[in-house]
C-alpha positions in Angstrom: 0.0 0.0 0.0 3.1 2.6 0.9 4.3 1.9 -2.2 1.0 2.4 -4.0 0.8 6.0 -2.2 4.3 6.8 -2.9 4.2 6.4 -7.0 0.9 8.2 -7.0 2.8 11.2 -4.8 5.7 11.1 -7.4 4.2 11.1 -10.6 1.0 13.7 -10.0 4.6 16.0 -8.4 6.6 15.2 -11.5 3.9 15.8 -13.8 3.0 19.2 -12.4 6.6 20.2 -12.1 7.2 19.3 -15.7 4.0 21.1 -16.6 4.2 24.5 -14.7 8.1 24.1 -15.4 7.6 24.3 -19.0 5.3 27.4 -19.0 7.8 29.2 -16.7 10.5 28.2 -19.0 9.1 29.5 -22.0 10.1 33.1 -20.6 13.2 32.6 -20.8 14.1 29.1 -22.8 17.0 27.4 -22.3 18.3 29.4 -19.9 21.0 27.4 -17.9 20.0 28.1 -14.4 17.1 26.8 -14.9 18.8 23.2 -14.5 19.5 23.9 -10.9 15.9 25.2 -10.0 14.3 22.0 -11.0 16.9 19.7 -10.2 16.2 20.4 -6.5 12.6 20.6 -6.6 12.7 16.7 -8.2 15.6 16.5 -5.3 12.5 17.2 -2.7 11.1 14.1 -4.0 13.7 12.5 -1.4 11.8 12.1 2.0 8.6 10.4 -0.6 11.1 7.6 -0.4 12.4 7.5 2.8 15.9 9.1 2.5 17.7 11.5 3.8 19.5 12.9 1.8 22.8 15.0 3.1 24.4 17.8 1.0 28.3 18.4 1.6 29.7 21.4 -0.6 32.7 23.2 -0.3 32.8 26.5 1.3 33.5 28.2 -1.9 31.6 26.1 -4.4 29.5 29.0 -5.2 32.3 30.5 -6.6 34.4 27.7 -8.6 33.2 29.6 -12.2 33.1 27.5 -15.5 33.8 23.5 -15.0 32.6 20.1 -15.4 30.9 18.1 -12.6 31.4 14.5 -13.2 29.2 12.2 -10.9 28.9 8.0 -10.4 25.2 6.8 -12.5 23.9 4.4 -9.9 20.3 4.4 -11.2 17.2 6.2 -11.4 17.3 7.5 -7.9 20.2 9.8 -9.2 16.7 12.6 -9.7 16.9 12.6 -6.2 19.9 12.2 -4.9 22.7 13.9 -7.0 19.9 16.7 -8.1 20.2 17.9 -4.7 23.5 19.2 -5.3 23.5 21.2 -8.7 24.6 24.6 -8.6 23.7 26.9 -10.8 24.5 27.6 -14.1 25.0 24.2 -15.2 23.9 22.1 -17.8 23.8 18.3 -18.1 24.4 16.0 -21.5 22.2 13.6 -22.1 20.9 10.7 -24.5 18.9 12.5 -27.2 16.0 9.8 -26.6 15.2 11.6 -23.3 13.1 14.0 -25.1 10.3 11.8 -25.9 9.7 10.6 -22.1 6.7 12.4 -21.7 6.3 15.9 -20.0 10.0 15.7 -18.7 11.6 15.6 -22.2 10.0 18.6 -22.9 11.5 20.2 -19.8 14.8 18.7 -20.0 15.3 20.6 -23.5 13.6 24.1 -22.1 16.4 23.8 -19.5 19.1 24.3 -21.7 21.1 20.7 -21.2 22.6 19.0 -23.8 21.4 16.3 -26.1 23.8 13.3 -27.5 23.3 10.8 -29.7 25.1 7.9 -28.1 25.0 5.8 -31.8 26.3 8.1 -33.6 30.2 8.1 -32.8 30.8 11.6 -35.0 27.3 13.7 -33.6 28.9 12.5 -30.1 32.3 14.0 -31.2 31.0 17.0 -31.8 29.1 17.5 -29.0 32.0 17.5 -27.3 32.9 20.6 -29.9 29.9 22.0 -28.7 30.7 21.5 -25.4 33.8 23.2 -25.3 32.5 26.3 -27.3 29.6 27.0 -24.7 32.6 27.5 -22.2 34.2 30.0 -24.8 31.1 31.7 -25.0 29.2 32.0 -21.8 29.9 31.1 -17.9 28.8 27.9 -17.9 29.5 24.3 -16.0 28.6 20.8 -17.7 27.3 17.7 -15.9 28.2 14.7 -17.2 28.4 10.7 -16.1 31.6 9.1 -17.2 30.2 6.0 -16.6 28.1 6.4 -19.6 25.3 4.6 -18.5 23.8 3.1 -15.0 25.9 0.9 -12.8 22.7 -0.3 -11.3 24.9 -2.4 -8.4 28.4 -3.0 -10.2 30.4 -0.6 -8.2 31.8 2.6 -9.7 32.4 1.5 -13.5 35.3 2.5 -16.1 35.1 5.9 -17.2 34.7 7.2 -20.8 37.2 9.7 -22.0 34.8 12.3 -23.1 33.9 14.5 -19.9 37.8 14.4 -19.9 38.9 15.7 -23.4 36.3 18.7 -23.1 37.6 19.6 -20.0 41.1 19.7 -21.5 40.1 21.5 -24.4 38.3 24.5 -22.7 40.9 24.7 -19.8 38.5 24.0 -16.9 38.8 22.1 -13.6 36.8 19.1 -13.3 34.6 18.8 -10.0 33.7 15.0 -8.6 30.5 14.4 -6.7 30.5 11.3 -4.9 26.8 10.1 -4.0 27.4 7.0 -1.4 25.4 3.6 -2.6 21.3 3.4 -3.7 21.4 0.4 -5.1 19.2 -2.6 -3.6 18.7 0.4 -0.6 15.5 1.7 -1.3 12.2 -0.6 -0.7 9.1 1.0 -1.7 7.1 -0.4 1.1 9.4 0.2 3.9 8.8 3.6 5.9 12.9 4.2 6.6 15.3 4.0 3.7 17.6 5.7 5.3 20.6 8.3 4.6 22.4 9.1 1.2 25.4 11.3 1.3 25.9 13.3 -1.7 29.3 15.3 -1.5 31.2 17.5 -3.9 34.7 17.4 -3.8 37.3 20.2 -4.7 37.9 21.2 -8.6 40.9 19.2 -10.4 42.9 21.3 -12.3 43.3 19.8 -15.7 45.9 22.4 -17.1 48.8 20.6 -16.4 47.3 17.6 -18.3 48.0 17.6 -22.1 45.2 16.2 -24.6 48.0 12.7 -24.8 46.9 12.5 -21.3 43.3 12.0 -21.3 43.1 8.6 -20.3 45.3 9.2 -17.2 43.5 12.0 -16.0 39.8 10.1 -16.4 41.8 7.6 -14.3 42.8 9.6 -11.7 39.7 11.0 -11.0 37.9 7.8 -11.0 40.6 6.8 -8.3 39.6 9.8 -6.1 35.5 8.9 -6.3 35.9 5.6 -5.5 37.7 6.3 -3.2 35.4 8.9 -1.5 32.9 6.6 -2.4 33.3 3.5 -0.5 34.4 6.4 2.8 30.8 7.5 2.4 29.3 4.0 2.4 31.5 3.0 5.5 29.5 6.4 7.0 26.4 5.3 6.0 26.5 2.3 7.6 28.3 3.4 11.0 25.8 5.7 11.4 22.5 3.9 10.4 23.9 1.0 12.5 24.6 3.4 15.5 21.1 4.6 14.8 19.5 0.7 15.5 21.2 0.3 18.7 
């Protein structure tokens, strides 16, 4: 029955959001703060499910100017999690299909992010052109998931190179957030799903890194996440176990 109440909670919200979003949007389409302002509205979407969801920014994030944010994909929880956390203006790249999921494709364009086509190796190339000359052209940051696609369980997966060579090419730092595990953690039925930790760590200057390089530097920052990653999850647990005692 909870989980019956909860669906019907999130889809009437979503569906309003995405409908009144898209009017308000219209004023001003594709303006790229508009990513952030929806972002955490879907990101209030957390306690419908159970979690609590804690925010951990550096004290100057506000003022960190043009990068890219590379996150871990766990799944589809990622809308309510890692949304939390945008900061405005920033733009995410996604799979061009996304526009036809209805309502929310609509918004996702009006926001200003980025569409790909992942099966087209040369469009996906030059979106990563594209990429680069938004930075030369306005103060922007891009979101993007090196993973590629949803690790749904498997642990922080290789990373594609592409979040990488933009970031090399427009001579920005690149920014990890780390959102501890959601996989197999959220049961629709059960009142308590407990904490998420979604934490942003410093920017990563990538100007000492030469385009030869790009592999080693989508290394190293996967090296830092998981790292960060698996400290959060040993958090989690310490505290949701000191919380059952």
């Amino acid at each position: 029955m909870l989980s019956i109440l909860r669906l019907i909670v999130v889809v009437i919200y979503s569906i309003l959001v995405c409908v009144f979003g898209c009017i308000y949007c219209l004023f001003s389409p594709r303006n790229p703060k508009h990513v952030a302002t929806f972002g955490h509205m879907f990101g209030r979407l957390a306690p419908v499910f159970g979690l609590k969801v804690e925010r951990r920014l550096p004290p100057d994030a506000a003022n960190f100017g043009n990068a890219i944010y590379i996150a871990n994909h766990q799944n589809n929880y990622d809308m309510v999690t890692a949304s939390s956390i945008v900061q405005p203006p920033t733009v995410t790249v996604g799979k061009k299909s996304l526009v036809w999921i209805p309502f929310f494709g609509l918004l996702y364009w009006l926001t200003g992010n980025l569409l790909i086509d992942r099966n087209n190796r040369s469009r996906a190339h030059s979106t990563i052109a594209a990429v680069v000359d938004q930075f030369k052209k306005r103060r922007i940051s891009i979101w993007m998931f090196p993973e590629g696609t949803r690790s749904r369980g498997r642990g922080l997966l290789p990373f594609k190179t592409g979040a990488f060579h933009a970031a090399i090419a427009a001579g920005v730092p690149v920014i990890p957030v780390c959102v501890s595990n959601t996989s197999n953690k959220i049961k629709l039925n059960r009142l308590n799903n407990g904490l998420v930790i979604v934490e942003m760590l410093p920017p990563i200057d990538t100007s000492a890194w030469g385009k030869d390089q790009v592999r080693d530097l989508a290394a190293h920052c996967r090296e830092i996440m998981a790292a960060k990653i698996a400290e959060l999850d040993q958090e989690v647990a310490e505290r949701e176990a000191a919380e059952k005692r």
